[in-house]
N, C-alpha and C positions, 0 to 999 in steps of 0.2 A: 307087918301083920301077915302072917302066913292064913293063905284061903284052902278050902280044899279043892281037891281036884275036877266035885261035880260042879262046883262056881264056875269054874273056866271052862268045862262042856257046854253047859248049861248058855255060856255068855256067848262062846263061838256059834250055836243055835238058833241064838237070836239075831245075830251079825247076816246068818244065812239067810232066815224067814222073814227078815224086816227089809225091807226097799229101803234106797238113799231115801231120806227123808228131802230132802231137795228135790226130788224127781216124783216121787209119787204113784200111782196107779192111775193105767189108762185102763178104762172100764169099753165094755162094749156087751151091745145085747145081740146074744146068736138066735135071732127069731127063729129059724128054722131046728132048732135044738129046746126052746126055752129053756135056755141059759144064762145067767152072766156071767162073762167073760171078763177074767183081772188079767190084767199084760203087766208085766215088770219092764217098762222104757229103756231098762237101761241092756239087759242082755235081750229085750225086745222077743220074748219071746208071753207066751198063753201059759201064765203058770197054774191056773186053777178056775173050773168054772161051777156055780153053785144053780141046782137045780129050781126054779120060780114057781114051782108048785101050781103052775098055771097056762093057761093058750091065750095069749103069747106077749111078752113087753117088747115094745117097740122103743121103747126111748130109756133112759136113765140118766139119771143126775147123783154129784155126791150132795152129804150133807156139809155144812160151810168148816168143820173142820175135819174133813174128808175123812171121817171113820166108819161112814156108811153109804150104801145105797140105797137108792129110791125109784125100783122099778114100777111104771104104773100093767098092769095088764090089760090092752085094750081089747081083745080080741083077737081071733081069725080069719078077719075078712082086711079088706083096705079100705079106703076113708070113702062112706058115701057109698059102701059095696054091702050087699045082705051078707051076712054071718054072725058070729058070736059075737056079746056084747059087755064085756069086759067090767067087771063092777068092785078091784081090788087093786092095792098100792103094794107089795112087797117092799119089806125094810131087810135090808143084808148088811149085818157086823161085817168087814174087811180083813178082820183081822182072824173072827172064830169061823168068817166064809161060810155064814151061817143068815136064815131066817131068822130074823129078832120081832117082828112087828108086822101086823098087817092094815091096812086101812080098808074096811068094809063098807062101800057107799051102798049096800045093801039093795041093790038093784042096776042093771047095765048102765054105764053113764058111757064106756068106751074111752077111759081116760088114757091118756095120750104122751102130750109133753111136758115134764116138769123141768119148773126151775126154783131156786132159790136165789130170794127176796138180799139184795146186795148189801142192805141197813140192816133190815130186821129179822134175815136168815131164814123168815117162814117158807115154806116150801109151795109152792104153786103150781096146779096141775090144770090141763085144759080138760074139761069134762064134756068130750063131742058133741054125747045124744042132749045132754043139761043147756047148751048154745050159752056154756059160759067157762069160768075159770074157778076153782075152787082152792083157797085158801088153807091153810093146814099145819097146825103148829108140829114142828117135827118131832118133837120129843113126848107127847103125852097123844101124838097123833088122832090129836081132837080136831074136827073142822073147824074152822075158825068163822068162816062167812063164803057170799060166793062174788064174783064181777061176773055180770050179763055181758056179753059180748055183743048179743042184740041179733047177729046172723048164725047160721048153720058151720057145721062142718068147721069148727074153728079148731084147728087141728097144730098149728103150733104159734109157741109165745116168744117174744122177747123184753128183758125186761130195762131200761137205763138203768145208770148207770148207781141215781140216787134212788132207785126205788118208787120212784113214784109215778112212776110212767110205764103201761106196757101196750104191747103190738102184737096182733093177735091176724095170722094168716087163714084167713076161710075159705077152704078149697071151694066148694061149688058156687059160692055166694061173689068167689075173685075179687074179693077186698079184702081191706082191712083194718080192723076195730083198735082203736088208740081206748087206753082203758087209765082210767084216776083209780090206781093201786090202793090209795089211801083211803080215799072214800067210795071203794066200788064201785065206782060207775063207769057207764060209756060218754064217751067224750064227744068221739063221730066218727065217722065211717069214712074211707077211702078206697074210691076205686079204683083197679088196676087192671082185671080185665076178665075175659070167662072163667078162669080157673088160675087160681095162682097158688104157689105153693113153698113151706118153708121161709124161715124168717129170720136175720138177724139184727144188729143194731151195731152202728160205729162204735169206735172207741171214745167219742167227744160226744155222743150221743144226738147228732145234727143231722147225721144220716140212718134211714130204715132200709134194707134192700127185702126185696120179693124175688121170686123166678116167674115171670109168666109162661105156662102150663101151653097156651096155644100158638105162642111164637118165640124162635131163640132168643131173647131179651131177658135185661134182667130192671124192673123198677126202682130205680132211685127217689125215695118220699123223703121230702126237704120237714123233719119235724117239727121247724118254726112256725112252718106255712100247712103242715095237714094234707100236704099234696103229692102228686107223684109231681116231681121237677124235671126229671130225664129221664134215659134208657139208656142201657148200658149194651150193643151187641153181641150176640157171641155166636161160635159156632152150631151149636145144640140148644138143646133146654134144659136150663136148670134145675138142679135141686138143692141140697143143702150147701150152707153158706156158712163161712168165717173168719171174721177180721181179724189181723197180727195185731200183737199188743200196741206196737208203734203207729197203729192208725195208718199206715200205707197200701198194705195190700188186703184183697177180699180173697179168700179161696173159697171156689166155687165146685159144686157136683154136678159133670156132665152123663149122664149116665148112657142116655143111647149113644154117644162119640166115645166112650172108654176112656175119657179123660179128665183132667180137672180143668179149671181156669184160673189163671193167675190174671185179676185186676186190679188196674192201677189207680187207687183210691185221688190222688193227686189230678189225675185227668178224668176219672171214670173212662179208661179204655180199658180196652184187654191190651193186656201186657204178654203173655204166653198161653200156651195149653203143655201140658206133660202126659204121659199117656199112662195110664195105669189099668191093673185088670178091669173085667168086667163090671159093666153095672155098679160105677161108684156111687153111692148114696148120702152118706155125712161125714161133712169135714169138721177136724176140731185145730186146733190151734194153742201150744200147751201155754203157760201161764209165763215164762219164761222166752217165749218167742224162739225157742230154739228149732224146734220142728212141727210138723202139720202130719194130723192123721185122718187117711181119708177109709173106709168102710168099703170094700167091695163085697156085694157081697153074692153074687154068680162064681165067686174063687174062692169064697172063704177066708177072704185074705186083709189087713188092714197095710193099706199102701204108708209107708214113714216119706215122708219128705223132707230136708235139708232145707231152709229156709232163706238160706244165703247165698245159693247155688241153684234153687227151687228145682232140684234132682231128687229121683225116689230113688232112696239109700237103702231100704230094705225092707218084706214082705212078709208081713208078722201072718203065720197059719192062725186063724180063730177058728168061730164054730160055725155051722150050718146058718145062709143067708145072714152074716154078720151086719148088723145096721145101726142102731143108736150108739154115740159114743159121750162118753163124758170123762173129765178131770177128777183125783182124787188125791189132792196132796197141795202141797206149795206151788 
């Protein structure tokens, strides 16, 4: 079968404009541009950033089969600070790098972190001024329902592994709210101390880590028992946090030391610190366990990490104050 010649332009084209499908999009929000930022992992570089029509997204998540994003706009202040009060979701096609959707909560809620629901793919956003979580079918971006959190300032979520469970960090309130995904409710509260901040969840789902905010430690909450069980030391204070697929190591954001922390899930010790630019703020950890990306974002810069070697291999330019980062692919 002979084709013609604009089929095989046409096909080289798309060979160019489409990422390894095995590697995916590393997303990042350049708050100080309102932007989002797509990275191609594999020549690692800022290949396109689409404007958010809004002040400012702080965080982003893809959809479960990473064809979109899901910027929430929280504002221009910081958590628990007077400024603007954020009341829109921004949806972004990946591929037309285009606004497709918006979600109007019709008055400031200051929505924050989202995640997507690991069963049922709903989207989940923390809605600050609301002192709860708000539900949200991704595709007809109808709200679905909300989870009370019960405290203030619940500014980011994690969620296990089968969905039915989430953890909810409340900066000023320094705990944090265990939430019945299923049936919207609050479970109970844990405390960890005046201000804690940022949140993940193990791979086996047994472990919650925090940063506490007023001394270098990081809480370890044993989620059988609802409790903080340890402390993990470190040299600075923490902020964002996240665990390798293998359940071993935590990577950790030090931001006033300019460094990350590499812990040893095995011991809860620190295992290393690496040193990277300025003010590193969120760590991700790709699906694949090959490398960790951390957000500085006083450089601009998203530090790559080797995961084998736990050496920074290379320092992807982003946009202005780059901070929220998320996965978009396999």
């Amino acid at each position: 079968m002979n084709l013609p010649k604009s089929f095989f332009v046409a096909a080289a084209a798309v060979l160019i404009l489409v990422p390894d499908l095995h590697a995916g999009w590393l997303l990042v929000c350049n708050k100080g541009e309102q932007t989002l930022g797509i990275i191609d992992p594999v020549s690692q570089t800022q290949v396109a950033t689409i404007a958010e029509e809004g002040v400012t997204g702080h965080e982003v998540i893809a959809s479960a089969d990473g064809t979109r994003a899901f910027v929430p706009i929280y504002g221009n202040s910081g958590v628990g600070k007077p400024g603007t009060d954020g009341s829109l979701i921004r949806v972004i096609d990946l591929a037309t790098k285009k606004i497709v959707g918006t979600v109007d909560f019709g008055k400031g809620v200051r929505p924050h972190c989202a995640m997507i629901g690991p069963k049922n793919h709903h989207l989940y956003v923390t809605t600050e001024l609301e002192n709860c979580i708000t539900e949200i079918d991704p595709d007809s971006l109808n709200i679905i329902g909300t989870i009370p959190t019960g405290e203030k300032e619940s500014h980011m979520l994690c969620i296990s592994s089968d969905g039915k469970l989430g953890y909810t960090a409340n900066v000023g309130s320094g705990n944090v709210s265990v939430l019945d995904m299923e049936q919207r409710k609050l479970i109970t509260t844990i405390p960890v101390s005046r201000e804690t901040q940022r949140i993940s969840i193990s791979k086996d789902d047994h472990w919650v880590f925090t940063a506490d905010q007023t001394a270098p430690r990081m809480a370890v909450i044993d989620t059988t028992k609802n409790q903080v069980t340890s402390w993990i030391d470190l040299p600075a204070n923490a902020y964002g946090t996240a665990p390798t697929p293998d359940g071993h190591w935590l990577v950790a954001a030090l931001p006033g030391a300019h460094k990350v922390a590499i812990i040893d899930l095995t011991t809860f010790k620190l295992a290393r610190t690496i040193d990277v630019p300025a003010a590193p703020q969120e760590t991700l950890v790709r699906p694949d366990g090959r490398e960790a990306y951390v957000s500085c974002d006083a450089s601009q810069q998203i530090a790559v990490m080797d995961t084998q070697t736990w050496t920074v291999t290379k320092l992807i330019q982003a946009g202005k104050v780059a901070d929220g980062l998320a996965w978009a692919g396999n």
